[in-house]
N, CA, C and O atoms as a GROMACS GRO file, in nm:
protein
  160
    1UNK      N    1  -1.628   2.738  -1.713
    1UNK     CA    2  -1.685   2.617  -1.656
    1UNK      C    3  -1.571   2.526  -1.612
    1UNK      O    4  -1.481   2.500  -1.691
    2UNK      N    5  -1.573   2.475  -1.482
    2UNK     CA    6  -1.471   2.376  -1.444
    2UNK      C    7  -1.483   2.292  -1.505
    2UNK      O    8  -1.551   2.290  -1.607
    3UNK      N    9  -1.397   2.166  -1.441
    3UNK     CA   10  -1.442   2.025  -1.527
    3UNK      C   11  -1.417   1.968  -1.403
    3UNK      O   12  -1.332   1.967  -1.314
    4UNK      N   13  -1.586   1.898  -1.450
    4UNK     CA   14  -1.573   1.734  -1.321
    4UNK      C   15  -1.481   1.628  -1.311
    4UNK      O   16  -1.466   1.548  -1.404
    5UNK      N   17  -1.414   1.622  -1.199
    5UNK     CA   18  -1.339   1.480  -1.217
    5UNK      C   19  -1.432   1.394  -1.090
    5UNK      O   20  -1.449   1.409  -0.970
    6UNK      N   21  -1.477   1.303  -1.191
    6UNK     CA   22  -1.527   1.159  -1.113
    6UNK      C   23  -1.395   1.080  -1.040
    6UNK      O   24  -1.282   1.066  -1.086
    7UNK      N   25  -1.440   1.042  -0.934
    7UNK     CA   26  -1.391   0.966  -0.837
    7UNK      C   27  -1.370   0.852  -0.870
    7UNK      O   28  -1.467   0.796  -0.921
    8UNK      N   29  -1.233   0.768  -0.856
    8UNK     CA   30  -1.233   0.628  -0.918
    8UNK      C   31  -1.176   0.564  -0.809
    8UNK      O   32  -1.099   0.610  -0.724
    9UNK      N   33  -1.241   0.412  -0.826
    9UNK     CA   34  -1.174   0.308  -0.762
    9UNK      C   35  -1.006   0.258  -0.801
    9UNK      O   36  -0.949   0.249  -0.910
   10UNK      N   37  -0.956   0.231  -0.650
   10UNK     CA   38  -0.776   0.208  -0.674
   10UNK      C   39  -0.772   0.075  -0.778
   10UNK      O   40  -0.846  -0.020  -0.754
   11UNK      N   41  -0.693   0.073  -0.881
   11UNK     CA   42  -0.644  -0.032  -0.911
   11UNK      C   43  -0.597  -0.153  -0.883
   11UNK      O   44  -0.528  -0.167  -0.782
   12UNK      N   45  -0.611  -0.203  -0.922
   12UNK     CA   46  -0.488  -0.424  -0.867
   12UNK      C   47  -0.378  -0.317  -0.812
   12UNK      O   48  -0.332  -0.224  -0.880
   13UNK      N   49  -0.346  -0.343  -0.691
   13UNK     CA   50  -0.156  -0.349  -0.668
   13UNK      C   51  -0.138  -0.226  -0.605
   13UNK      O   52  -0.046  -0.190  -0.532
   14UNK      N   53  -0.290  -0.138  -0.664
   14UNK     CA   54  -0.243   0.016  -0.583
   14UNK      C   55  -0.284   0.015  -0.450
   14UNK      O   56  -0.378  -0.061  -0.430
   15UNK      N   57  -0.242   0.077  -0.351
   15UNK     CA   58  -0.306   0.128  -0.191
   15UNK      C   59  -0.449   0.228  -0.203
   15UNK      O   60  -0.468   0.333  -0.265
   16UNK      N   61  -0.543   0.143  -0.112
   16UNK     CA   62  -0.630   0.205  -0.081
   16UNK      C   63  -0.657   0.374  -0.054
   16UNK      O   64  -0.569   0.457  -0.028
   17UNK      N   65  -0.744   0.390  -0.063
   17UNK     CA   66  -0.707   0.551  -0.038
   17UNK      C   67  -0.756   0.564   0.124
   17UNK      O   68  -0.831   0.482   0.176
   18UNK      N   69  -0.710   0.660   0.181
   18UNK     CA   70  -0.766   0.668   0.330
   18UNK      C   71  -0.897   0.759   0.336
   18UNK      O   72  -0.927   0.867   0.286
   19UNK      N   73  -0.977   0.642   0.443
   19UNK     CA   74  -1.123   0.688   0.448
   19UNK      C   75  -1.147   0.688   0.604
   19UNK      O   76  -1.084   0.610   0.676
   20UNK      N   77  -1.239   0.775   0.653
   20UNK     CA   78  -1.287   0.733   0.793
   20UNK      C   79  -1.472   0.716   0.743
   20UNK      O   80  -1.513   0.736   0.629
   21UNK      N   81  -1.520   0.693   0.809
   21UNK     CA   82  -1.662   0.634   0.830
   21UNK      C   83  -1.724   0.629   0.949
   21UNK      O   84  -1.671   0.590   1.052
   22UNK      N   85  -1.891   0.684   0.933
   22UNK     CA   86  -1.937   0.650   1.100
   22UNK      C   87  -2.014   0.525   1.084
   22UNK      O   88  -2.083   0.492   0.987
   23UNK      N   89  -1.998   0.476   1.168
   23UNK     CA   90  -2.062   0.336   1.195
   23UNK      C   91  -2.129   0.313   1.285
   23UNK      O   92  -2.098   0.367   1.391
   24UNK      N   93  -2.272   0.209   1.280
   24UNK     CA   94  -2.279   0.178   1.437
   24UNK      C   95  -2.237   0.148   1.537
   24UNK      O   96  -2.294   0.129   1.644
   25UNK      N   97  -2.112   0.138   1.504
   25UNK     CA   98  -1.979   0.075   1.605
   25UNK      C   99  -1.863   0.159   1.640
   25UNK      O  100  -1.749   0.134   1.678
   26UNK      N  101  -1.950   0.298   1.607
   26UNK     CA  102  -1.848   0.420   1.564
   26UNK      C  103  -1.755   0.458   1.478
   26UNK      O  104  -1.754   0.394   1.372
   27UNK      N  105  -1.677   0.541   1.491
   27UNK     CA  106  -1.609   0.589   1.358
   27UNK      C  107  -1.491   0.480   1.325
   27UNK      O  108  -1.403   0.445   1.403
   28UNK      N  109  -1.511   0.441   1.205
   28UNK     CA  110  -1.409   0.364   1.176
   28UNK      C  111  -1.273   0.399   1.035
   28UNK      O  112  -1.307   0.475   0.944
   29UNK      N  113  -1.176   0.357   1.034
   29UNK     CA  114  -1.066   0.439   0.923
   29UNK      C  115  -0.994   0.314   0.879
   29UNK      O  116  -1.000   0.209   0.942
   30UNK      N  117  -0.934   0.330   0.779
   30UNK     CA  118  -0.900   0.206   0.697
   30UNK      C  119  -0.734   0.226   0.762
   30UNK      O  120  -0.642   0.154   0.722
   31UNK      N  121  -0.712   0.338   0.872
   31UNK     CA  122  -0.518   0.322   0.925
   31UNK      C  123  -0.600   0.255   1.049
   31UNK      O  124  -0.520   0.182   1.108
   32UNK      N  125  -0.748   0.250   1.122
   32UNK     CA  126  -0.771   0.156   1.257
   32UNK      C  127  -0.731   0.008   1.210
   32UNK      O  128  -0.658  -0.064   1.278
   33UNK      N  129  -0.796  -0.038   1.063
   33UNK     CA  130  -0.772  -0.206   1.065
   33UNK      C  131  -0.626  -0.195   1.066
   33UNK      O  132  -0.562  -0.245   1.158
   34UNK      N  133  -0.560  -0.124   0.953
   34UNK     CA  134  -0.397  -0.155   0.950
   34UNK      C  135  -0.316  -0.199   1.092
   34UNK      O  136  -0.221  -0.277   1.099
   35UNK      N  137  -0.376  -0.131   1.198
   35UNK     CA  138  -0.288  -0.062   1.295
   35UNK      C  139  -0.324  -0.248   1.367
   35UNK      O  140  -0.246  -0.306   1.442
   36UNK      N  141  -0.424  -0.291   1.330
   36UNK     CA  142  -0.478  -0.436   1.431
   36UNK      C  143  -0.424  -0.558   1.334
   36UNK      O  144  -0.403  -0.568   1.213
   37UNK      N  145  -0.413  -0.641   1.444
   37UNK     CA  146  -0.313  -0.766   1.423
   37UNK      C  147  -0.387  -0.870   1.299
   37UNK      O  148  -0.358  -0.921   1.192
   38UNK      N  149  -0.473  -0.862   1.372
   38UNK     CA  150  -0.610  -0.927   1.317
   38UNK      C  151  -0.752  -0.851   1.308
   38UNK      O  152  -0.777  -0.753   1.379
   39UNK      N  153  -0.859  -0.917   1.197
   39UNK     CA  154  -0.937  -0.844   1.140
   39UNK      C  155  -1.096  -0.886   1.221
   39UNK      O  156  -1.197  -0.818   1.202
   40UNK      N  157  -1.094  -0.972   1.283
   40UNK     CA  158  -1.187  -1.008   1.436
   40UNK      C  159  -1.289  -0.940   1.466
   40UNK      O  160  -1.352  -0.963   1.569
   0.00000   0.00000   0.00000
């Protein structure tokens, strides 16, 4: 039998983990906000 590892949220201080997502606004990724000046 394997063993489950549950998925955890990053800590204070640590970096996000990289995600993409579809949206109604289309696909969005947590390197698209980085890459923009502002969050608008």
């Amino acid at each position: 039998m394997e063993a489950v590892v549950a998925p955890s949220f990053p800590r204070l201080e640590e970096p996000a983990p990289a995600f993409k997502a579809r949206t109604t606004h289309g696909e969005r990724s947590l390197e698209g906000y980085r890459e923009q000046e502002s969050f608008s």
